[in-house]
Backbone as ProteinMPNN parsed JSONL, in Angstrom:
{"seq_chain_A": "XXXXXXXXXXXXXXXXXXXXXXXXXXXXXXXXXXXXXXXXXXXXXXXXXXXXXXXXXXXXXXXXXXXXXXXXXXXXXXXXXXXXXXXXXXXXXXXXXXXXXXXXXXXXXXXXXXXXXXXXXXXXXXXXXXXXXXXXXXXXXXXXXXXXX", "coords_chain_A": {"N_chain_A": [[88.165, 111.295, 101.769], [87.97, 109.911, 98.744], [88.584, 106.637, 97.09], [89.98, 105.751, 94.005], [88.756, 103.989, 91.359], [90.776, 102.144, 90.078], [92.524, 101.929, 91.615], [91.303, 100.279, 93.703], [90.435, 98.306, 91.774], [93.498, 97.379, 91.301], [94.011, 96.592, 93.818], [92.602, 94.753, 94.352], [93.281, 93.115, 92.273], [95.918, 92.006, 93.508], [95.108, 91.218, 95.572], [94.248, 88.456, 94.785], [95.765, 87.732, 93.144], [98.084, 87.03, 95.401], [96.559, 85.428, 96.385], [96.121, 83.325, 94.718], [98.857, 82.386, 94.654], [101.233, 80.337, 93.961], [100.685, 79.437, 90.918], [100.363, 80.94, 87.784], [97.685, 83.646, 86.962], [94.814, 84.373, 85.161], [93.863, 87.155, 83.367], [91.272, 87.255, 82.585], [90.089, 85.06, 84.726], [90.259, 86.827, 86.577], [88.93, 88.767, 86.098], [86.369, 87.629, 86.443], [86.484, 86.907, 88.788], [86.617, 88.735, 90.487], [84.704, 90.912, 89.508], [85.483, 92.665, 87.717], [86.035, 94.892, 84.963], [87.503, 93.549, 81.847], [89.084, 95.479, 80.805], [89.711, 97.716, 82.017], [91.164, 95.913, 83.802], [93.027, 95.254, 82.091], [94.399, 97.932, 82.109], [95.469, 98.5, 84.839], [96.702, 95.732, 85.113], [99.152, 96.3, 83.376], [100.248, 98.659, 84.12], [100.738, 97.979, 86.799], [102.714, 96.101, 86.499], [104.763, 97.712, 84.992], [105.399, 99.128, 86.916], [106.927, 96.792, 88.247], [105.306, 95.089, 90.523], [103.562, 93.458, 89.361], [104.434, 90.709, 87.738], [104.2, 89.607, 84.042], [103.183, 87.235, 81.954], [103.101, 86.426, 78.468], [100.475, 84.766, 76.059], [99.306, 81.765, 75.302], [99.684, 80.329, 77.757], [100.116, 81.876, 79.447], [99.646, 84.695, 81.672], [99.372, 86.298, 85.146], [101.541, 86.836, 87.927], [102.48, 87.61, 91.051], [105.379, 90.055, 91.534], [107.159, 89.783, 93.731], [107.228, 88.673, 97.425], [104.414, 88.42, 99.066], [103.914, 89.102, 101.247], [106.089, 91.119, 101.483], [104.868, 93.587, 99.818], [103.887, 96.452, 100.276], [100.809, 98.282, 100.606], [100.894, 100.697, 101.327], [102.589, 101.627, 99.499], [101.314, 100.866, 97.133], [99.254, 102.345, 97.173], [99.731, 104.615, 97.13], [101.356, 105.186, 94.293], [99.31, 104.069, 92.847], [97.142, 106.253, 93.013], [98.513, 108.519, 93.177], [98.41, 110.398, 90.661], [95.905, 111.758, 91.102], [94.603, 114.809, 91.962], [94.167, 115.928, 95.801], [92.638, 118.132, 95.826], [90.748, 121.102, 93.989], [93.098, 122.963, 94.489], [95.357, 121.212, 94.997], [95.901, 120.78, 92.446], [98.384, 121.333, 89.61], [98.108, 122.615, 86.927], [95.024, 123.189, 86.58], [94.235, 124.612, 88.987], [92.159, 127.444, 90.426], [91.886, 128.404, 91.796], [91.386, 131.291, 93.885], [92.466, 131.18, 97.132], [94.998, 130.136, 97.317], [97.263, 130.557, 98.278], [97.339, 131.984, 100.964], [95.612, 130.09, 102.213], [94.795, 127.995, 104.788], [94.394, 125.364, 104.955], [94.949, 123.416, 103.429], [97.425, 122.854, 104.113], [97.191, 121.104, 105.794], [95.547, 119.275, 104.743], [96.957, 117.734, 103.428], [98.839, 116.943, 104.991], [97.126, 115.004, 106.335], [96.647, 113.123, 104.095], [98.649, 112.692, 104.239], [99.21, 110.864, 106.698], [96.944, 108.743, 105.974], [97.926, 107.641, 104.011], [100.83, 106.624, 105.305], [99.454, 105.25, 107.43], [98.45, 102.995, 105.821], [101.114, 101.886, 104.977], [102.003, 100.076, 107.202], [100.364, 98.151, 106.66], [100.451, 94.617, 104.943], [100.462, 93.019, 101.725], [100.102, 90.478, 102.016], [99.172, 90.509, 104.82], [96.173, 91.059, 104.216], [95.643, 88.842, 102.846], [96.22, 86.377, 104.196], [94.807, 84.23, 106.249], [92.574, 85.05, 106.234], [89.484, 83.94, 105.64], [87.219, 84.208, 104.97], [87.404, 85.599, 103.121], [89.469, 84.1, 101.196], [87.636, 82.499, 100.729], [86.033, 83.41, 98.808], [87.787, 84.499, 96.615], [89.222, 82.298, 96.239], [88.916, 78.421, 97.004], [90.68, 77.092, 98.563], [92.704, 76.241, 100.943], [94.849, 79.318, 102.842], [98.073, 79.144, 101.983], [100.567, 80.841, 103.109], [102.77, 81.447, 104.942]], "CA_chain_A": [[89.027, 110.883, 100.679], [87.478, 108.91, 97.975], [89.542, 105.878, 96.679], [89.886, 105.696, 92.72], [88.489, 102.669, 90.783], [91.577, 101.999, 89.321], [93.325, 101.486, 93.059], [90.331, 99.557, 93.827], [90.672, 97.237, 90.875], [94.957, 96.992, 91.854], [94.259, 95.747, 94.755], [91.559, 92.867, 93.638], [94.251, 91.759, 91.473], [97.055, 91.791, 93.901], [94.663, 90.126, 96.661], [93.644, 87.525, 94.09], [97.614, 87.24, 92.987], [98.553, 86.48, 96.208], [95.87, 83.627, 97.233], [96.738, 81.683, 93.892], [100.641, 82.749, 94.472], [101.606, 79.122, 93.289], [100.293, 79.927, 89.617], [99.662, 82.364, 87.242], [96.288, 83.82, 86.958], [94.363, 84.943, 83.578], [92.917, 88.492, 83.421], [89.556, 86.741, 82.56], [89.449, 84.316, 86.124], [90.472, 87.693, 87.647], [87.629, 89.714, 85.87], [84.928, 86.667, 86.552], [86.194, 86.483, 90.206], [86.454, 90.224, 91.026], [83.354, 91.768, 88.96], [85.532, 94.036, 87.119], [85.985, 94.539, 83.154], [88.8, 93.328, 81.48], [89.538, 96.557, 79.501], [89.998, 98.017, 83.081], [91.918, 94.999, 84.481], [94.17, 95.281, 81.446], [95.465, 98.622, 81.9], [96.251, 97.933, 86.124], [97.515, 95.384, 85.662], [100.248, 96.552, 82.592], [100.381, 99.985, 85.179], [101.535, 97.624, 88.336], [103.9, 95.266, 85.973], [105.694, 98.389, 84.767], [106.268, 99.625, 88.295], [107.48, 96.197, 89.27], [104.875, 94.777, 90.96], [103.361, 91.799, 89.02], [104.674, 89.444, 86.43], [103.336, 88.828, 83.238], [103.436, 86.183, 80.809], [102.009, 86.265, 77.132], [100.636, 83.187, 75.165], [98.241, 80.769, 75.262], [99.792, 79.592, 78.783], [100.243, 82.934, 80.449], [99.276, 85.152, 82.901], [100.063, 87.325, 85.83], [101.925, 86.398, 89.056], [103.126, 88.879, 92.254], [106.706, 89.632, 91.229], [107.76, 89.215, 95.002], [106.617, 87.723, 98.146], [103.134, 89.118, 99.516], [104.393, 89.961, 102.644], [106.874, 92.414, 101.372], [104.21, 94.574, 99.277], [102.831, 97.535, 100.764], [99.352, 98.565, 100.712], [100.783, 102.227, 101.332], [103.289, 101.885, 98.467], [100.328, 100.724, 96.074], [97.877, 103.364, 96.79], [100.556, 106.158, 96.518], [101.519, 104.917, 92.909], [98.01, 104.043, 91.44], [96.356, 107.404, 93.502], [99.345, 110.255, 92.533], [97.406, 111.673, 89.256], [94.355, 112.49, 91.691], [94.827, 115.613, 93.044], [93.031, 115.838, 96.92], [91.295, 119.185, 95.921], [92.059, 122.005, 92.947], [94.506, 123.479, 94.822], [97.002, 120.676, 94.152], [96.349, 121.057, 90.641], [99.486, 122.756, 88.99], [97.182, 123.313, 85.572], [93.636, 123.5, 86.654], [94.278, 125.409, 89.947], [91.677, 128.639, 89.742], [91.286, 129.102, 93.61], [92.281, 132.464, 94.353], [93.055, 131.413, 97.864], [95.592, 129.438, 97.598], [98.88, 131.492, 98.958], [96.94, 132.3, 101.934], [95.11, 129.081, 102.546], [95.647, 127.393, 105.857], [93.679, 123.932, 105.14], [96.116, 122.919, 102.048], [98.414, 122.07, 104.638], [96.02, 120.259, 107.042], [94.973, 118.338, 103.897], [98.66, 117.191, 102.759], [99.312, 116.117, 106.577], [96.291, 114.132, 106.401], [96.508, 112.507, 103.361], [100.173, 111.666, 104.323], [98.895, 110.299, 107.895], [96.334, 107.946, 105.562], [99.37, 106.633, 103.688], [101.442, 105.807, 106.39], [98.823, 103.801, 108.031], [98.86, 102.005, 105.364], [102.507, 101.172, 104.825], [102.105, 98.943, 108.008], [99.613, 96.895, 105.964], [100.729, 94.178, 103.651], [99.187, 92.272, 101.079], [100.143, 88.977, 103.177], [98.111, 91.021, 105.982], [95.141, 90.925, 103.575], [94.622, 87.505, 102.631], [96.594, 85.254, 104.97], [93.86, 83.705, 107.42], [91.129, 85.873, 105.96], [88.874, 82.782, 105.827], [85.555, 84.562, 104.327], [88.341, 86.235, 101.794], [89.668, 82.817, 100.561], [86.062, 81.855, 99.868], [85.396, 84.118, 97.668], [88.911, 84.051, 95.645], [89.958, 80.47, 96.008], [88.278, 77.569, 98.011], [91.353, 75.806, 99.259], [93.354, 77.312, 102.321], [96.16, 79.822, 102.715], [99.578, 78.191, 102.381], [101.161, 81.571, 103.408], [103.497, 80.865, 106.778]], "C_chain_A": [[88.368, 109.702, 99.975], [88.677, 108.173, 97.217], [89.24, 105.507, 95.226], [89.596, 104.026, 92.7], [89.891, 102.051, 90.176], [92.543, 101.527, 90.509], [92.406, 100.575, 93.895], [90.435, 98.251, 93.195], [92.322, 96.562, 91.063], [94.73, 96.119, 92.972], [93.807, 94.598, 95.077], [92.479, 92.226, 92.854], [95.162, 91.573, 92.487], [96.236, 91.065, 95.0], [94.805, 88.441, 95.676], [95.159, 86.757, 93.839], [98.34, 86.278, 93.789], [97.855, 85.124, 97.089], [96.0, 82.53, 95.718], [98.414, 82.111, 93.819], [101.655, 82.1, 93.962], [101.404, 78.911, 91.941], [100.214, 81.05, 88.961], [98.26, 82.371, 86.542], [96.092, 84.715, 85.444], [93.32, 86.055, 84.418], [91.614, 87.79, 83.59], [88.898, 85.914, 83.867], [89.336, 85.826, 87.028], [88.749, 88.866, 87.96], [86.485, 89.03, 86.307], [84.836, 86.895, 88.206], [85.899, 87.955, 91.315], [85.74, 91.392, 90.389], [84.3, 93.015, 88.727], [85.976, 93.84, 85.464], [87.419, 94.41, 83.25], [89.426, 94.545, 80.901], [90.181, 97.343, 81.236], [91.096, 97.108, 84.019], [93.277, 95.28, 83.562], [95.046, 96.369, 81.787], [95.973, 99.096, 83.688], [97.038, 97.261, 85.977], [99.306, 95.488, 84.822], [100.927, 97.877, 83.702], [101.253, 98.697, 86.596], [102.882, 96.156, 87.534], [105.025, 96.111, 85.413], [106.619, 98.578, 85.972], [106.733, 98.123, 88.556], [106.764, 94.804, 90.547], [104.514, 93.272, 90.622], [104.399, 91.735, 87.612], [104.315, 89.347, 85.711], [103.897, 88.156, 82.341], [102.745, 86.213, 79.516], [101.891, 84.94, 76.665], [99.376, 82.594, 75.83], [98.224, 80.24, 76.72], [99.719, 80.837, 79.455], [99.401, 83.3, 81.223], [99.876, 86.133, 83.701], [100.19, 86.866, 87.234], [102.347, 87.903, 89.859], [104.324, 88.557, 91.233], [107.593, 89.744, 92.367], [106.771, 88.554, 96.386], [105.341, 89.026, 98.627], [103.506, 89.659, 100.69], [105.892, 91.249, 102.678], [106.356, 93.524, 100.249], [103.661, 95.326, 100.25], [102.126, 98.045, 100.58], [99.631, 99.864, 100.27], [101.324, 102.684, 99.905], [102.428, 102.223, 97.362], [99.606, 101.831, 95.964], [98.899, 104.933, 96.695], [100.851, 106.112, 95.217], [100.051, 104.994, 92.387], [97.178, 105.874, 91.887], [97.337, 109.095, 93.24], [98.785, 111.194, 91.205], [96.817, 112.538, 89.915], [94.463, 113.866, 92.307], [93.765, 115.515, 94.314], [91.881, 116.957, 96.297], [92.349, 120.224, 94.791], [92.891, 122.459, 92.995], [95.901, 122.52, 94.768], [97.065, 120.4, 93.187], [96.947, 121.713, 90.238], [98.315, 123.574, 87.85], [96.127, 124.095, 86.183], [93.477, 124.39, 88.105], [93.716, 126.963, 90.158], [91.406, 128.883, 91.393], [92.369, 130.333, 93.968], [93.055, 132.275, 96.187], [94.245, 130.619, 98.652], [96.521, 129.512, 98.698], [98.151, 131.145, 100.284], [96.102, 131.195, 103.05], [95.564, 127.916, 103.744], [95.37, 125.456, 105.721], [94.388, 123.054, 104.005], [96.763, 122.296, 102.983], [98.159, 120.735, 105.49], [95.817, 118.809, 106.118], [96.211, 117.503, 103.253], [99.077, 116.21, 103.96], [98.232, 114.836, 106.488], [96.393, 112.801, 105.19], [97.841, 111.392, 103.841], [99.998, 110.552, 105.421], [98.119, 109.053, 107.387], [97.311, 106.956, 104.745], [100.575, 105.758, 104.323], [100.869, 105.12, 107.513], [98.749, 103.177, 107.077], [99.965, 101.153, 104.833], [102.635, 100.234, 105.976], [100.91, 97.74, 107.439], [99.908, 96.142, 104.526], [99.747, 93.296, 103.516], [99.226, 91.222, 101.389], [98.824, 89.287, 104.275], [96.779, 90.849, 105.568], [94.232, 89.99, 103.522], [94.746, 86.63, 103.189], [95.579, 85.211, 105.971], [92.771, 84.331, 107.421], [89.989, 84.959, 105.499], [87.81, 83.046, 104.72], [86.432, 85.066, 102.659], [88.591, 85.13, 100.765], [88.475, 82.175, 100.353], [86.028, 82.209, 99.124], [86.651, 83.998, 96.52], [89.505, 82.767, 95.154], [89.805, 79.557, 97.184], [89.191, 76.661, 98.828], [92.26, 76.754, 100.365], [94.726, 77.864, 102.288], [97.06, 79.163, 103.291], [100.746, 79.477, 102.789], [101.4, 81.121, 104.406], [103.045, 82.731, 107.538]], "O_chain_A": [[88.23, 108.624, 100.551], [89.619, 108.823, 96.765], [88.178, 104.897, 95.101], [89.939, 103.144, 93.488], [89.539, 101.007, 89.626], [93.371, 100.666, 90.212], [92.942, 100.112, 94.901], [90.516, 97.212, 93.85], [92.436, 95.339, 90.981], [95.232, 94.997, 93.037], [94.27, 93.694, 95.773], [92.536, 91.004, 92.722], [95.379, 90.366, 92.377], [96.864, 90.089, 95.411], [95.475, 87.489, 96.075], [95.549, 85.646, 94.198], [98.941, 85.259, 93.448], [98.263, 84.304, 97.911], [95.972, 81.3, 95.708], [99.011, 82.064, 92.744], [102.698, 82.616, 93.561], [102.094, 77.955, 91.587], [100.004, 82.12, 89.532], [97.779, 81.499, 85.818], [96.895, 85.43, 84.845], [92.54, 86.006, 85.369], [90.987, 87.779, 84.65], [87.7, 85.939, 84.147], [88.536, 85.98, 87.951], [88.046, 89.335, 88.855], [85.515, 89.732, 86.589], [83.802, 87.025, 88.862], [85.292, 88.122, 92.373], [86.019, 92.571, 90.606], [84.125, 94.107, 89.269], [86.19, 92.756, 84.923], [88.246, 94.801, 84.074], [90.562, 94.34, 80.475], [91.41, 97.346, 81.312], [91.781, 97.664, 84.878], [94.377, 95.489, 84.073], [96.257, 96.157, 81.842], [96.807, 99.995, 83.798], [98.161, 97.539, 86.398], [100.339, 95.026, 85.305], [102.13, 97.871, 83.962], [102.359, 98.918, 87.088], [103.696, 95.508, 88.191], [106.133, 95.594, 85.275], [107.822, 98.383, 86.144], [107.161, 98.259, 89.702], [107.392, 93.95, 91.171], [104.883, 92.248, 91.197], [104.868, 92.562, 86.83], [103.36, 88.637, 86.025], [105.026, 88.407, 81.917], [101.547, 85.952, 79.624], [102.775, 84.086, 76.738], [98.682, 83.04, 76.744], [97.178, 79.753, 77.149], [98.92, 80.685, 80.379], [98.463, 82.59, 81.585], [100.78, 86.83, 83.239], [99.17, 86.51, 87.824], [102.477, 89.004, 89.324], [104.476, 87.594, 90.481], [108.797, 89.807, 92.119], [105.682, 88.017, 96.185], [105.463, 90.244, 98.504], [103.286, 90.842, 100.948], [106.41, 91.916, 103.573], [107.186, 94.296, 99.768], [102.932, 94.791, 101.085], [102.657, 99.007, 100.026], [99.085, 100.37, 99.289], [100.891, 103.627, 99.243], [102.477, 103.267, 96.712], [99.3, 102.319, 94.876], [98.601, 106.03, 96.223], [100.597, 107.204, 94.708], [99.672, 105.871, 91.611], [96.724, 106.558, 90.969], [96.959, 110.264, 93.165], [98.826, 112.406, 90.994], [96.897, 113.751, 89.721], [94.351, 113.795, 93.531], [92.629, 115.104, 94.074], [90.662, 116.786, 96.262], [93.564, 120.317, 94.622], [93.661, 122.618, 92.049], [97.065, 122.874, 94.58], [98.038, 119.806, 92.722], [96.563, 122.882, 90.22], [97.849, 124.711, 87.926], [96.164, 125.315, 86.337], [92.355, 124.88, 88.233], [94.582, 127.835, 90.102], [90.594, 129.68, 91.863], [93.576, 130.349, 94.209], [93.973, 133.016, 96.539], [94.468, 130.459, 99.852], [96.597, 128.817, 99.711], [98.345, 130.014, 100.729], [95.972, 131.346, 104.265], [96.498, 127.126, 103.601], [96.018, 124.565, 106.271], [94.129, 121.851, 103.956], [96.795, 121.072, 102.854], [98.814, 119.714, 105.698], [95.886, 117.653, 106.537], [95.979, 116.543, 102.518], [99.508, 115.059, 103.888], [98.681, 113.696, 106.594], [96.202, 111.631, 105.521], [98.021, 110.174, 103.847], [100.5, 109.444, 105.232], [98.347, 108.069, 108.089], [97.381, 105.735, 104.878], [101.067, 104.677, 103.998], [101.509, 104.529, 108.382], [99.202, 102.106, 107.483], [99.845, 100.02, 104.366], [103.524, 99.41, 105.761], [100.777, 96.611, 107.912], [99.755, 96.621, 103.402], [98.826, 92.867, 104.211], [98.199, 90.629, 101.061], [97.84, 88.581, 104.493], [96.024, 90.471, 106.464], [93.033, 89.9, 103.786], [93.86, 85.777, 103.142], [95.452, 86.245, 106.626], [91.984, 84.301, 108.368], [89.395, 85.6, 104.633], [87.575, 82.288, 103.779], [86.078, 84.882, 101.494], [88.059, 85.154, 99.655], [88.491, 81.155, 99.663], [85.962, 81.398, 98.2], [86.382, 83.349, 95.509], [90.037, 82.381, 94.113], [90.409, 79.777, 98.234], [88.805, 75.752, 99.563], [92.277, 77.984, 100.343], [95.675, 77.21, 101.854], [97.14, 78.703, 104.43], [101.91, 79.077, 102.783], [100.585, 80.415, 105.001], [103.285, 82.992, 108.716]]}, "name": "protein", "num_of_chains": 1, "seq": "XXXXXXXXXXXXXXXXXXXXXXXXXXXXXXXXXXXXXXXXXXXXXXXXXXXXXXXXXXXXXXXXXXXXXXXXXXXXXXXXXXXXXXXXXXXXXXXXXXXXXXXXXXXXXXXXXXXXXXXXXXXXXXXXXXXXXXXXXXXXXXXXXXXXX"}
C-alpha cells in the first residue's frame, strides 16, 4: 500500500500544528520547515479545515492552528479521509473498473480486510503519540521542548 502525497503532506502539517500548538503557524514556516510547496500545502490544509480538523485565520496575522487537542486526533481517522479517492486496485473503481474478474475474485476481499486491518492500527495512534517526547522530531520542527502533559 503506497501512501498518497497529499496524506503525507496532512500529516507534516498536523505534526508541525501540534509542536507549535500555542500559536498559529503560516503555510510558508510550514512549507520552509516540511520541504513541501505551498500550492500543495494550500489545498491540505483548506481539505483538513473543512473536515474540522485545523483552524484557520486570514490576514496579515493569521494562520493555521489544530482545531482540538492533539491527543484526541487520530492518525486512522486522517488517513481514511485524505486516502478515500484512491482506490487499492481497479477493482474498487466504480467508473474505471475493466477487470473481468471481479464477481468471482477471491483477493478483493483479502484486500478490503487488509486495508481495514492497516486503518485500525492506526486509530490507536494519535497525533500527541507522534510528537510528544519525540526528541529528534522537535529538532527538526521546533527547538524548544514538548509542553504536551
Amino acid at each position: 500500500m503506497r501512501i498518497t502525497k497529499r496524506t503525507n503532506i496532512a500529516i507534516r502539517v498536523l505534526m508541525y500544528c501540534a509542536v507549535h500548538k500555542d500559536r498559529l503557524v503560516t503555510k510558508h514556516e510550514i512549507a520552509d520547515c516540511c520541504n513541501a510547496s505551498e500550492n500543495h500545502l494550500a489545498q491540505v490544509i483548506n481539505q483538513l479545515a473543512q473536515l474540522g480538523v485545523l483552524n484557520t485565520q486570514r490576514g496579515r496575522n493569521g494562520g493555521v492552528e489544530l482545531a482540538s487537542a492533539a491527543n484526541d486526533i487520530k492518525i486512522g481517522d486522517i488517513f481514511r479521509i485524505m486516502e478515500k479517492p484512491v482506490p487499492l486496485t481497479e477493482c474498487f473503481a466504480d467508473v474505471d473498473n475493466s477487470c473481468p474478474l471481479t464477481e468471482a475474485c477471491r483477493l478483493r476481499p483479502a484486500l478490503q480486510e487488509a486495508a481495514e486491518a492497516f486503518y485500525l492500527r492506526l486509530d490507536d495512534v494519535t497525533l500527541d503519540a507522534l510528537v510528544c517526547k519525540n526528541a529528534a522530531l522537535l529538532s527538526i520542527l521546533a527547538p524548544e521542548p514538548c509542553a504536551t502533559a
